[in-house]
PALUM-96401 format. One record per atom (N, C-alpha, C): residue number from 1; atom name; x, y, z. Coordinates in Angstrom, 3 decimals. Example, Ala and Ser with C-alpha at 12.3 -4.5 7.8 and 13.67 -1.06 7.14 Angstrom:
<sites>
{num = 1 | atome = N | xx = 13.190 | yy = -5.690 | zz = 7.800}
{num = 1 | atome = CA | xx = 12.300 | yy = -4.500 | zz = 7.800}
{num = 1 | atome = C | xx = 13.200 | yy = -3.300 | zz = 7.800}
{num = 2 | atome = N | xx = 12.850 | yy = -2.250 | zz = 7.080}
{num = 2 | atome = CA | xx = 13.670 | yy = -1.060 | zz = 7.140}
{num = 2 | atome = C | xx = 12.900 | yy = 0.030 | zz = 7.870}
</sites>
This chain:
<sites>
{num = 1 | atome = N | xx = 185.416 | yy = 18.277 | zz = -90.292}
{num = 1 | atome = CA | xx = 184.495 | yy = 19.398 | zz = -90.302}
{num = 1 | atome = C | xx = 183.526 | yy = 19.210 | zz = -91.464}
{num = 2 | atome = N | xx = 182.170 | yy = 19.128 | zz = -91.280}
{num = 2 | atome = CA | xx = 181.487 | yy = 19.458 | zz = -92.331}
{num = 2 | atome = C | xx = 180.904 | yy = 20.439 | zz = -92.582}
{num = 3 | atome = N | xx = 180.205 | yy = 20.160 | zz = -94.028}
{num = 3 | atome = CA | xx = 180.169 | yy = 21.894 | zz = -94.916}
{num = 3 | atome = C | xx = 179.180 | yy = 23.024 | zz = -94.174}
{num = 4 | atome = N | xx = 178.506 | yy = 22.402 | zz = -93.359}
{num = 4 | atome = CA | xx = 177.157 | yy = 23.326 | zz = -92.691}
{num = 4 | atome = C | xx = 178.166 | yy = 23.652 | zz = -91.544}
{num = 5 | atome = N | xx = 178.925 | yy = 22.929 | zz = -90.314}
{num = 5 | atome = CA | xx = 180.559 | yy = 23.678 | zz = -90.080}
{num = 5 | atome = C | xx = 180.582 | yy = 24.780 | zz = -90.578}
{num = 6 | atome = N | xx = 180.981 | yy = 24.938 | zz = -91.620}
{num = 6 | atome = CA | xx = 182.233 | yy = 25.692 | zz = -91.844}
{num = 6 | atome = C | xx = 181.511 | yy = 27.312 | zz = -92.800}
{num = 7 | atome = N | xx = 180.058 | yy = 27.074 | zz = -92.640}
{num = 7 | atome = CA | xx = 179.450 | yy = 28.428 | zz = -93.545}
{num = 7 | atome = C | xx = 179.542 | yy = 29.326 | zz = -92.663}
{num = 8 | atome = N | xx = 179.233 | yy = 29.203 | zz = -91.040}
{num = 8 | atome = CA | xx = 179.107 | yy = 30.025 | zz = -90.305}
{num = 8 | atome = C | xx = 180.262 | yy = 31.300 | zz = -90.408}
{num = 9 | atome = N | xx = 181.528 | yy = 30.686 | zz = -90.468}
{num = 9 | atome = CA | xx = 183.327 | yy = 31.207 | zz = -90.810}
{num = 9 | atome = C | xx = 183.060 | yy = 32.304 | zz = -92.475}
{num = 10 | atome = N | xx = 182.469 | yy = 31.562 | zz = -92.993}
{num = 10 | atome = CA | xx = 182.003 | yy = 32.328 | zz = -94.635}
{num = 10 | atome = C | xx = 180.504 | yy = 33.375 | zz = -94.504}
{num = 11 | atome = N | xx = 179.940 | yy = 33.717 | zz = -93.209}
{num = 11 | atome = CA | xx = 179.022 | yy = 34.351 | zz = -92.790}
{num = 11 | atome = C | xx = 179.659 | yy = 36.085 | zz = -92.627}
{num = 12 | atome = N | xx = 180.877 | yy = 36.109 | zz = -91.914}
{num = 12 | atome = CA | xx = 180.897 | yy = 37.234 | zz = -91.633}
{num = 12 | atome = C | xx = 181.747 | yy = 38.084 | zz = -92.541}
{num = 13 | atome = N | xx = 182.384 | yy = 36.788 | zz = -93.914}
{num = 13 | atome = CA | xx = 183.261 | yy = 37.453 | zz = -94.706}
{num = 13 | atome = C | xx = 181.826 | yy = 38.585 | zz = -95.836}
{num = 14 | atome = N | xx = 181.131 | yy = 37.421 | zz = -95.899}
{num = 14 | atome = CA | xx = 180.209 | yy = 38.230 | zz = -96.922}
{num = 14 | atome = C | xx = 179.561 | yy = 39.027 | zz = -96.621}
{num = 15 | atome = N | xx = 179.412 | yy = 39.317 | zz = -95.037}
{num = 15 | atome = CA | xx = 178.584 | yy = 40.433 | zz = -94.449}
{num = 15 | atome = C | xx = 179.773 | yy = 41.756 | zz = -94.858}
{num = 16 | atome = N | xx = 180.641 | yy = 41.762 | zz = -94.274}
{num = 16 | atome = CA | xx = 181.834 | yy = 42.148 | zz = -94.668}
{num = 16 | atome = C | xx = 182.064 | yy = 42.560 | zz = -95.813}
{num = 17 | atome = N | xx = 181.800 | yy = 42.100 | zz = -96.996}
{num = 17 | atome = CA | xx = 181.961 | yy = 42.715 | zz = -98.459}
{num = 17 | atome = C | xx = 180.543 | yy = 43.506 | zz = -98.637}
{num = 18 | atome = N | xx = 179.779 | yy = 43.150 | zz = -98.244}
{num = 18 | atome = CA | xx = 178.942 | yy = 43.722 | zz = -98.507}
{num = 18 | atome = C | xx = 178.621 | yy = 45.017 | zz = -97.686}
{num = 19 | atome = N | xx = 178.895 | yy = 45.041 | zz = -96.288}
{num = 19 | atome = CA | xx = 179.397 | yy = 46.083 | zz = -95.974}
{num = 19 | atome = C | xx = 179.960 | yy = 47.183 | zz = -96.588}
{num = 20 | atome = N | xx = 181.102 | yy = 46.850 | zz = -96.966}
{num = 20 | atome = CA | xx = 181.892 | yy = 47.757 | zz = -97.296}
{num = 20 | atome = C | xx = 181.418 | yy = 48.077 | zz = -99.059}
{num = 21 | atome = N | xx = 180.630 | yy = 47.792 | zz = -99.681}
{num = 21 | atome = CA | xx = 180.119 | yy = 47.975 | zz = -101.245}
{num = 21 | atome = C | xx = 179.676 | yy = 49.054 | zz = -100.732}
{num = 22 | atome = N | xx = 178.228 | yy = 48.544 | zz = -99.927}
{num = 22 | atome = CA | xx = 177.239 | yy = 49.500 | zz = -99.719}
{num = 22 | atome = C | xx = 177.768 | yy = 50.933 | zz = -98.890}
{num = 23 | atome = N | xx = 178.393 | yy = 50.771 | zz = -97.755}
{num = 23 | atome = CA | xx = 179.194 | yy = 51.914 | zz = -97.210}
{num = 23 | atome = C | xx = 179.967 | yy = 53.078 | zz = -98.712}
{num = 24 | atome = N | xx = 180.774 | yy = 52.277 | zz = -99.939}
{num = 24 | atome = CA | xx = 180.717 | yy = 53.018 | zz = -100.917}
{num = 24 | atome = C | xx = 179.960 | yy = 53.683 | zz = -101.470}
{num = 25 | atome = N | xx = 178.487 | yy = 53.518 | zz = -101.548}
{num = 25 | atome = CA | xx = 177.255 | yy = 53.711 | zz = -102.086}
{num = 25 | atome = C | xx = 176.204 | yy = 54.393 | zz = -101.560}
{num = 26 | atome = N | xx = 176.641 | yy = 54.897 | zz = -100.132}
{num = 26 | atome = CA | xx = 175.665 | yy = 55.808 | zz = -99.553}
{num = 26 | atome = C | xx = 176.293 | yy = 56.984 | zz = -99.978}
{num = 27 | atome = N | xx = 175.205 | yy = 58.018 | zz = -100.150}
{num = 27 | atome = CA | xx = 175.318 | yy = 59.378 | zz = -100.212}
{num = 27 | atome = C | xx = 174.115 | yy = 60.577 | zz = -99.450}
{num = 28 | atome = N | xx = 175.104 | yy = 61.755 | zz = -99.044}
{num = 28 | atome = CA | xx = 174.307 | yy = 62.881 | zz = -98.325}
{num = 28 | atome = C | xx = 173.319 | yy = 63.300 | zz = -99.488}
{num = 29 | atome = N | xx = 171.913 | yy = 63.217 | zz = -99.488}
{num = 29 | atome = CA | xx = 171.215 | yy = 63.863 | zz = -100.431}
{num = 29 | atome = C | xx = 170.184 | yy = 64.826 | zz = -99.438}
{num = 30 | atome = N | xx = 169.825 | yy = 65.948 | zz = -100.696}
{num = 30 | atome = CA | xx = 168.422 | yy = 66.767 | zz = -99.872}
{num = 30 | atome = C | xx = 167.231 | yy = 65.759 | zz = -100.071}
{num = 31 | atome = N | xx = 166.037 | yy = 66.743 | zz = -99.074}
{num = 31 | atome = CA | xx = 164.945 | yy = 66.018 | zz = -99.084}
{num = 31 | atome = C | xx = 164.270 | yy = 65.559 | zz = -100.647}
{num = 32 | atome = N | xx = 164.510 | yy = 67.066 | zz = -101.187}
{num = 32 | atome = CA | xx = 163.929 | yy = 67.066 | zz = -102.674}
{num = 32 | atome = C | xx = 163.982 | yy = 66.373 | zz = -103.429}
{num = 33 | atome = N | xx = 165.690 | yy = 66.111 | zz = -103.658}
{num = 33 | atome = CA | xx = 166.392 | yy = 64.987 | zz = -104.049}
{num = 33 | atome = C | xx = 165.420 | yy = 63.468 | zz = -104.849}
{num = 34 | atome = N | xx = 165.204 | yy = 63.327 | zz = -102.986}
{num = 34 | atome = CA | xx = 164.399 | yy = 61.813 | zz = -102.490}
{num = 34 | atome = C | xx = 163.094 | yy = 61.995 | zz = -102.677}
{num = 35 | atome = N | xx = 162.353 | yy = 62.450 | zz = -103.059}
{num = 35 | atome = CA | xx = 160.741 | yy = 63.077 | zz = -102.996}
{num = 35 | atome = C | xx = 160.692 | yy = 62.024 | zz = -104.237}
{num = 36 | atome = N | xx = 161.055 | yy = 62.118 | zz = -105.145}
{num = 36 | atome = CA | xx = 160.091 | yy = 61.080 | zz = -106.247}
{num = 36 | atome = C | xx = 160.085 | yy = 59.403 | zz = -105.871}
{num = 37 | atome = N | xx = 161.172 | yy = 59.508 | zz = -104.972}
{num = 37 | atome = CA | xx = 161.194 | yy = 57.811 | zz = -104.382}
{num = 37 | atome = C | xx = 159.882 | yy = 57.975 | zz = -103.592}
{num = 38 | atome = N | xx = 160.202 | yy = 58.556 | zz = -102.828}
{num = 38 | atome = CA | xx = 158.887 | yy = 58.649 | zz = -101.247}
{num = 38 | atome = C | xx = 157.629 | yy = 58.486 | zz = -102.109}
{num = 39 | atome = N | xx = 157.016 | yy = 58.958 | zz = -103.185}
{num = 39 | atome = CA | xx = 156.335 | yy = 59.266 | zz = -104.193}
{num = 39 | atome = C | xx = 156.125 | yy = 57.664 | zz = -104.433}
{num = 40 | atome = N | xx = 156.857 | yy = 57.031 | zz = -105.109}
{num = 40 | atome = CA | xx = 156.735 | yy = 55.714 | zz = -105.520}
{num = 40 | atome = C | xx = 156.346 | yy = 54.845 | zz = -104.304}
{num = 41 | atome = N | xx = 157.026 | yy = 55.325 | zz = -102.728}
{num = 41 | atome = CA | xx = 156.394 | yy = 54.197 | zz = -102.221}
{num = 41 | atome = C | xx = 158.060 | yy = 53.258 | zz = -101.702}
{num = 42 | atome = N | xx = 158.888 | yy = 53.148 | zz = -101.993}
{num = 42 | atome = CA | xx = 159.640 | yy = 52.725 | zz = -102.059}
{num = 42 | atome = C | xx = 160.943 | yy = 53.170 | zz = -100.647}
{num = 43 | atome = N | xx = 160.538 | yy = 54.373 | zz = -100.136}
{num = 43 | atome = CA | xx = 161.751 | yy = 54.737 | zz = -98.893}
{num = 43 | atome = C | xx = 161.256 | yy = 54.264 | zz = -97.882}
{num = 44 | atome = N | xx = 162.123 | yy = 54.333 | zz = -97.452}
{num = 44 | atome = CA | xx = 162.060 | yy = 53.573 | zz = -95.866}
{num = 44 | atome = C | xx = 162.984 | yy = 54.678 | zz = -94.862}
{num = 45 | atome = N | xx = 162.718 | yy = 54.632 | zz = -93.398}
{num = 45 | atome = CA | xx = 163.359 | yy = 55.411 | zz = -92.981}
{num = 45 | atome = C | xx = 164.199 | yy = 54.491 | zz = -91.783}
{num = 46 | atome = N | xx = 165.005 | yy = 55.156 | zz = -91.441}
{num = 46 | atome = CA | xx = 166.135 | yy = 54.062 | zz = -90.522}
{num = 46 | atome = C | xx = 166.472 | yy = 55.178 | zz = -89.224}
{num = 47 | atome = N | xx = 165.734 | yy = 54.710 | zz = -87.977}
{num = 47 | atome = CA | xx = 166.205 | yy = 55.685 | zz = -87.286}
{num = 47 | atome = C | xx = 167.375 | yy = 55.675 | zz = -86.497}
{num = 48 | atome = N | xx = 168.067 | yy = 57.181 | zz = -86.253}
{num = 48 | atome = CA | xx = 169.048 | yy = 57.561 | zz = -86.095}
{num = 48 | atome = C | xx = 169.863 | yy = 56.545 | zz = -85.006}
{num = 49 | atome = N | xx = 169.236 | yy = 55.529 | zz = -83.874}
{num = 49 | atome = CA | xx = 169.891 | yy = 55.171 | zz = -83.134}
{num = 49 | atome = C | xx = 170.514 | yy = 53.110 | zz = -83.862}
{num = 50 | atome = N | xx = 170.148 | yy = 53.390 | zz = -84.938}
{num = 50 | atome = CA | xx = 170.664 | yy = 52.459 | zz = -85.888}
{num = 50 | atome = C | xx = 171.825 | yy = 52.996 | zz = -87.359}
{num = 51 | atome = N | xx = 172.891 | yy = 51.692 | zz = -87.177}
{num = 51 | atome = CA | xx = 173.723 | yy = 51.968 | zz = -88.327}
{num = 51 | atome = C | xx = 173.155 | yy = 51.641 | zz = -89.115}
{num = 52 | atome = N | xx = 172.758 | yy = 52.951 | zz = -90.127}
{num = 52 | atome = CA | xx = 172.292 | yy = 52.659 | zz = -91.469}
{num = 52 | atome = C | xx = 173.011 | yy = 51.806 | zz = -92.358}
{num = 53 | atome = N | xx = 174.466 | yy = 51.111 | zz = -92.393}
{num = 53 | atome = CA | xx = 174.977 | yy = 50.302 | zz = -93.653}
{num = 53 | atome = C | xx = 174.428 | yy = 48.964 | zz = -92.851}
{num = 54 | atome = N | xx = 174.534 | yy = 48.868 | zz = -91.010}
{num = 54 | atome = CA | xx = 174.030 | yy = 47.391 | zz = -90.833}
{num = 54 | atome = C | xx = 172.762 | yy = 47.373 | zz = -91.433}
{num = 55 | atome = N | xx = 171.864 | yy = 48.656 | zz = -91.229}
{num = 55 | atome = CA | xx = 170.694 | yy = 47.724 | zz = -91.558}
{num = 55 | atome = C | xx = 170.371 | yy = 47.517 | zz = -92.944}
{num = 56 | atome = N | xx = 171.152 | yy = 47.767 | zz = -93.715}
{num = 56 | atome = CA | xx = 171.227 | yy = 47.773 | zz = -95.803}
{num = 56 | atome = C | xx = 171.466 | yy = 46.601 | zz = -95.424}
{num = 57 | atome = N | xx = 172.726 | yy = 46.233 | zz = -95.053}
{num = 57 | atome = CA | xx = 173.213 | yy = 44.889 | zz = -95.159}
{num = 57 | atome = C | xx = 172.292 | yy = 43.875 | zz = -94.773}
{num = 58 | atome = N | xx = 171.886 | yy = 43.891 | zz = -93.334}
{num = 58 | atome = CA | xx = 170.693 | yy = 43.030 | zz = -93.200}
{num = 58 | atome = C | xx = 169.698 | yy = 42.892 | zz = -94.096}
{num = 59 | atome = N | xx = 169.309 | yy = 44.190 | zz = -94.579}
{num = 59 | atome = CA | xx = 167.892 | yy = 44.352 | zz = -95.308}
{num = 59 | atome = C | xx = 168.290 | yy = 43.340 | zz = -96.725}
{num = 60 | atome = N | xx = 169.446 | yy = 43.579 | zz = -97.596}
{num = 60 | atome = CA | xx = 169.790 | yy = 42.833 | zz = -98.362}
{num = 60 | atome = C | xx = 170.208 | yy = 41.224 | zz = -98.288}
{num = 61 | atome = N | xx = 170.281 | yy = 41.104 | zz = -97.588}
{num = 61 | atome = CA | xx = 170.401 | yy = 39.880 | zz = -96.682}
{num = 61 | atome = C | xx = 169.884 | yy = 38.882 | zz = -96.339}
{num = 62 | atome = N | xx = 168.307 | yy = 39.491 | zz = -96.332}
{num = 62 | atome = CA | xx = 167.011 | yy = 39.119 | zz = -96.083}
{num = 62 | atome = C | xx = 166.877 | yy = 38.773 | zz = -94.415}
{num = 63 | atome = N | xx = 167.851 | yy = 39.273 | zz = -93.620}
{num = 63 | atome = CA | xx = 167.575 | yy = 39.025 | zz = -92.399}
{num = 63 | atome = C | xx = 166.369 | yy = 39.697 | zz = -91.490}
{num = 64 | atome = N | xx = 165.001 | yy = 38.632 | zz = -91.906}
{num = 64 | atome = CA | xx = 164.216 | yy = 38.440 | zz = -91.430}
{num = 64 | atome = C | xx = 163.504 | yy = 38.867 | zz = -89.829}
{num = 65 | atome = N | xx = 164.982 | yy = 38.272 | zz = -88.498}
{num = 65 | atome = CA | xx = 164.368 | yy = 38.368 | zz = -87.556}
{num = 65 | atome = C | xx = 164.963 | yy = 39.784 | zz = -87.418}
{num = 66 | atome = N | xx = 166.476 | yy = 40.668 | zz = -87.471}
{num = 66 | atome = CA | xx = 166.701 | yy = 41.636 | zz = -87.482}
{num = 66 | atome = C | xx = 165.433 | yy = 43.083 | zz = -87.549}
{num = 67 | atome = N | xx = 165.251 | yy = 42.645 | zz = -89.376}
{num = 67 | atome = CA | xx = 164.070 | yy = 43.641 | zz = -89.927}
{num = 67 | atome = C | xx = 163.290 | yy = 43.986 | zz = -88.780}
{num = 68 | atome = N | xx = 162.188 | yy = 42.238 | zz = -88.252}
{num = 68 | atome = CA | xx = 160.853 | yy = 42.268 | zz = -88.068}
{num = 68 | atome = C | xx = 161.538 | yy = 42.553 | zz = -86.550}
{num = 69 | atome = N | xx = 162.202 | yy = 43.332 | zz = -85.926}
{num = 69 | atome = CA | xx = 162.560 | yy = 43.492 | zz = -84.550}
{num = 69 | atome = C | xx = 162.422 | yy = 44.757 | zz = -84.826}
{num = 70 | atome = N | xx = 163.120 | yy = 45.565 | zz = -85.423}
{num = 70 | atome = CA | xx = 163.114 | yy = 47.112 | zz = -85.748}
{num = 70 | atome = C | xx = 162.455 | yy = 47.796 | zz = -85.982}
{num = 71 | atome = N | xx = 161.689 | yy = 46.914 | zz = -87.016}
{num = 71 | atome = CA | xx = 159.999 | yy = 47.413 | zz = -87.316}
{num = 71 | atome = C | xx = 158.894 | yy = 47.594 | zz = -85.978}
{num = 72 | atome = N | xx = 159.034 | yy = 46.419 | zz = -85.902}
{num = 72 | atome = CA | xx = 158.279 | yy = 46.262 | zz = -84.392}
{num = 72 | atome = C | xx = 158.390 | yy = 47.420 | zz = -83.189}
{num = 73 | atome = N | xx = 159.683 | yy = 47.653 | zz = -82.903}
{num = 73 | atome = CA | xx = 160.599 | yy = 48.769 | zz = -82.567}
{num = 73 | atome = C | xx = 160.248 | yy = 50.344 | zz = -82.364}
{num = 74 | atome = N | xx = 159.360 | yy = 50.020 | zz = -83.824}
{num = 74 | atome = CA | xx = 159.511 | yy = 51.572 | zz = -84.503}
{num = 74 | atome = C | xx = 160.152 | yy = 52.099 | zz = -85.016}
{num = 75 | atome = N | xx = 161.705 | yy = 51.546 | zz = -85.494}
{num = 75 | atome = CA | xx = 163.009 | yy = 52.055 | zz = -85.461}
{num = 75 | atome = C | xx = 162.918 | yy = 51.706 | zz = -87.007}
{num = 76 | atome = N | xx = 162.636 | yy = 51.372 | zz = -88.079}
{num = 76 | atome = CA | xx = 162.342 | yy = 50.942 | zz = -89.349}
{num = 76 | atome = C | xx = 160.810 | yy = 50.833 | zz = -89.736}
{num = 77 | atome = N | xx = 161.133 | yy = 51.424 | zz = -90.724}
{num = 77 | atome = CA | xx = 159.658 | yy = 51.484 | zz = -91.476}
{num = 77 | atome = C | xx = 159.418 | yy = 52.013 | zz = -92.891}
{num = 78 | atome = N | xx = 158.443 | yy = 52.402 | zz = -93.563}
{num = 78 | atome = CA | xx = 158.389 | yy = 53.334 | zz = -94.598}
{num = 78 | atome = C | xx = 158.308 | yy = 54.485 | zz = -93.910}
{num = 79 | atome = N | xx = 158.887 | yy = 55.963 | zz = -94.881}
{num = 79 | atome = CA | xx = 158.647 | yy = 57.008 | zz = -94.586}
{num = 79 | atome = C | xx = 156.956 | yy = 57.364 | zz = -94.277}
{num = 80 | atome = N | xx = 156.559 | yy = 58.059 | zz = -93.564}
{num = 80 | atome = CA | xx = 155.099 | yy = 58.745 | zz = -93.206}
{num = 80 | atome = C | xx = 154.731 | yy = 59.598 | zz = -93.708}
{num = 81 | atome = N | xx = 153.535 | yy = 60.064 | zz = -94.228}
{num = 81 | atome = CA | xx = 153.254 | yy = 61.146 | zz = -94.681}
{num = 81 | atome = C | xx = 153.701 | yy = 62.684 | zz = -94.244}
{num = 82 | atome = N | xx = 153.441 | yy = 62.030 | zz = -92.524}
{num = 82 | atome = CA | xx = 153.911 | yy = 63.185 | zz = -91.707}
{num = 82 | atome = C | xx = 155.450 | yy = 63.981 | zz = -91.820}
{num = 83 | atome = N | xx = 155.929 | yy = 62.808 | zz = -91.560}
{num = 83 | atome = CA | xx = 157.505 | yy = 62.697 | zz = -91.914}
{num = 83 | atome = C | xx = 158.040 | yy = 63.821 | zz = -92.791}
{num = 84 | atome = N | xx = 157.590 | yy = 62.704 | zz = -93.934}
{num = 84 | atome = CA | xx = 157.999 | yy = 63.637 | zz = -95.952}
{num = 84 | atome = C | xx = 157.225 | yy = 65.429 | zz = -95.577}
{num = 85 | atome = N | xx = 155.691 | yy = 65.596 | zz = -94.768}
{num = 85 | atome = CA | xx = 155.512 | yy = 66.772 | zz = -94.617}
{num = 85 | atome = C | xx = 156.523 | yy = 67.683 | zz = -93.791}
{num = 86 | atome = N | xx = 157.244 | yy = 66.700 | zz = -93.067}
{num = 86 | atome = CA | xx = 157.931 | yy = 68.113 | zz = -92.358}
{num = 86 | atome = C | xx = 159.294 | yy = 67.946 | zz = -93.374}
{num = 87 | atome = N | xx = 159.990 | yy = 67.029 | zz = -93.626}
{num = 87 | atome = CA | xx = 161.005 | yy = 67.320 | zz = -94.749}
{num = 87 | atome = C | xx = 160.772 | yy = 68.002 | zz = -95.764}
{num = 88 | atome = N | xx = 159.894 | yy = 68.318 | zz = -96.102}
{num = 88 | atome = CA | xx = 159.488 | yy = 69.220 | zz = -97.051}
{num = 88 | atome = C | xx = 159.531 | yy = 70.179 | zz = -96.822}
{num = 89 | atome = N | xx = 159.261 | yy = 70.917 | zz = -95.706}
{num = 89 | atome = CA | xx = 159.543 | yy = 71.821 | zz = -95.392}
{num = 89 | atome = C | xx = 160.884 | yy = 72.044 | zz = -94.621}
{num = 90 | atome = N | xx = 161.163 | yy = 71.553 | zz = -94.382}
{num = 90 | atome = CA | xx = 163.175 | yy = 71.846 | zz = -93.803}
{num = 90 | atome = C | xx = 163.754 | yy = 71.541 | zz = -94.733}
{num = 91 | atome = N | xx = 163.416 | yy = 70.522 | zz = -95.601}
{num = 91 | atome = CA | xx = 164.737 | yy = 70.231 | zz = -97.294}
{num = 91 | atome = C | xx = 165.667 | yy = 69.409 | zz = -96.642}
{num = 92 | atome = N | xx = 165.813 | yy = 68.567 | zz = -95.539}
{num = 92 | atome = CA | xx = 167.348 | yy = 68.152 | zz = -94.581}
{num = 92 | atome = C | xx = 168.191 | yy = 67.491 | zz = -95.535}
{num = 93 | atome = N | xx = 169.208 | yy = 67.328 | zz = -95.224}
{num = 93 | atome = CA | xx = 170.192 | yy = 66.377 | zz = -95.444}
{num = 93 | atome = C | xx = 170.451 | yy = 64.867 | zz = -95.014}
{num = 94 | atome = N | xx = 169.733 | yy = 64.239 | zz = -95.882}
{num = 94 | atome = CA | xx = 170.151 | yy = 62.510 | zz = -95.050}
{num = 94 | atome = C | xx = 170.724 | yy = 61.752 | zz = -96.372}
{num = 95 | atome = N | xx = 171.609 | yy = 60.510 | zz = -94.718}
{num = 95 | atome = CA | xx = 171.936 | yy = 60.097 | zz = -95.591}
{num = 95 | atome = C | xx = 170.887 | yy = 59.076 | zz = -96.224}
{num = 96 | atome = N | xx = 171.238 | yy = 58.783 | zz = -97.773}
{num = 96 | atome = CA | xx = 170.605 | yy = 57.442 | zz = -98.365}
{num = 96 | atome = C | xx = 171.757 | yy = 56.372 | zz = -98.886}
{num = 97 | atome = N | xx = 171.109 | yy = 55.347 | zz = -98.987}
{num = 97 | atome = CA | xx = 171.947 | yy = 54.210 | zz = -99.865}
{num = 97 | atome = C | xx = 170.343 | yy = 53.064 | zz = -100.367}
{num = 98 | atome = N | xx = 170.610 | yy = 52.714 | zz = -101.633}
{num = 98 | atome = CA | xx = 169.469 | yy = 51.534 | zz = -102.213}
{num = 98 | atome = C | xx = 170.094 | yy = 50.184 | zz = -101.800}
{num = 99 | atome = N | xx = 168.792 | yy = 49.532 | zz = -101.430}
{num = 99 | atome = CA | xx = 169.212 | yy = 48.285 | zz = -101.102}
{num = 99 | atome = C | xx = 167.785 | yy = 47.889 | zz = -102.024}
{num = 100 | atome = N | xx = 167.959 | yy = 47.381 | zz = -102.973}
{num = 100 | atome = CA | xx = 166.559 | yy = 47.452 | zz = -104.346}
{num = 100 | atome = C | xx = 165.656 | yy = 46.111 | zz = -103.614}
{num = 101 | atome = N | xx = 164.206 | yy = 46.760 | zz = -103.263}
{num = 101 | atome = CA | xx = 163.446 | yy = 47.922 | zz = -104.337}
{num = 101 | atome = C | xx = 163.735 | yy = 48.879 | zz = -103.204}
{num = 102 | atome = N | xx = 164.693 | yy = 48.948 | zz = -102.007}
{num = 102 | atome = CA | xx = 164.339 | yy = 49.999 | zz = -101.352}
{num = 102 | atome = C | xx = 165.302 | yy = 50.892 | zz = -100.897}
{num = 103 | atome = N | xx = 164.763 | yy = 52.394 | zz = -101.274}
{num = 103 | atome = CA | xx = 165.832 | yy = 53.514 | zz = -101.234}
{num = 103 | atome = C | xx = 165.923 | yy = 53.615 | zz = -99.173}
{num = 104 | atome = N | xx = 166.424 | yy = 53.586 | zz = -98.363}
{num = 104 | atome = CA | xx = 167.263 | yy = 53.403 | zz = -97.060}
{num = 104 | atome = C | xx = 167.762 | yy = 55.420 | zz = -96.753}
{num = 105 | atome = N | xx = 166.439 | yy = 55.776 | zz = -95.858}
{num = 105 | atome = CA | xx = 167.072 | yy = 57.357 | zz = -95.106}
{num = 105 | atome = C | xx = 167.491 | yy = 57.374 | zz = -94.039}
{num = 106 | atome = N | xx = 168.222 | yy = 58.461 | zz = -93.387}
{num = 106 | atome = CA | xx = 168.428 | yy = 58.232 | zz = -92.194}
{num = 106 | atome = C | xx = 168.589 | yy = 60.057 | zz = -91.782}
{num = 107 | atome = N | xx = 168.345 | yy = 60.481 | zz = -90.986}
{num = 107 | atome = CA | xx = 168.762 | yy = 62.209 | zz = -90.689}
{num = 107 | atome = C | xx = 169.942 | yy = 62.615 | zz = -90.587}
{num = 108 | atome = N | xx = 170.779 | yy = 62.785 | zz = -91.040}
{num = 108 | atome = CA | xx = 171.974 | yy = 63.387 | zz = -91.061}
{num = 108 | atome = C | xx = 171.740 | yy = 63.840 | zz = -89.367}
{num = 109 | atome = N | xx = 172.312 | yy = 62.891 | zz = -88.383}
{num = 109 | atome = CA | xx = 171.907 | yy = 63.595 | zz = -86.808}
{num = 109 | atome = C | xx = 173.453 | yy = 64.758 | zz = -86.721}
{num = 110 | atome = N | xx = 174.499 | yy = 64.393 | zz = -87.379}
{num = 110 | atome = CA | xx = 175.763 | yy = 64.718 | zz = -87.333}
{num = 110 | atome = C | xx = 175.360 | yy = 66.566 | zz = -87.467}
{num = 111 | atome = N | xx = 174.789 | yy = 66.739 | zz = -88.630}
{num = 111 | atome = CA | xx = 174.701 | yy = 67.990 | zz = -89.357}
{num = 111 | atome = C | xx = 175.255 | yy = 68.118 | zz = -90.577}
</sites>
């Protein structure tokens, strides 16, 4: 077996740890909360019909074709002006987790 073999086997362990870091590291925050990120430029929003820790993990990951599929999608992006305007006015609950430089929302669809 050689070494390009055998990374594929060491692919899903590290997806796997990293998984489970970041799954530690998300938290329910209000909109308000998140307003000075959105401010900077820096949130992104992850929509609801995606697992927000896969896509940290990817995003940290640098998985490239993942991202540029989702985006494309519509399903990933930066937050919108529109967006942050109506969270602003409801205050919701989502979840976040940082995957640096970028803070990762998603709508609490649960409640």
């Amino acid at each position: 077996m050689t070494e390009s073999d055998s990374q594929p086997s060491s692919a899903p362990d590290t997806y796997q740890i990293v998984h489970a870091r970041l799954n530690r590291e998300t938290a329910r925050l209000q909109w308000h909360e998140l307003l000075p990120h959105f401010a900077s430029g820096v949130m992104v929003a992850v929509d609801g019909s995606l697992d927000l820790i896969d896509v940290a993990v990817r995003m940290s990951q640098d998985d490239t074709a993942a991202v540029s599929t989702w985006m494309g999608d519509g399903l990933l992006g930066k937050v919108s002006d529109a967006l942050a305007a109506t969270w602003t006015e409801t205050d919701p609950l989502l979840w976040s987790v940082i995957v640096k430089p970028w803070i990762l929302v998603q709508s609490d669809v649960r409640g």
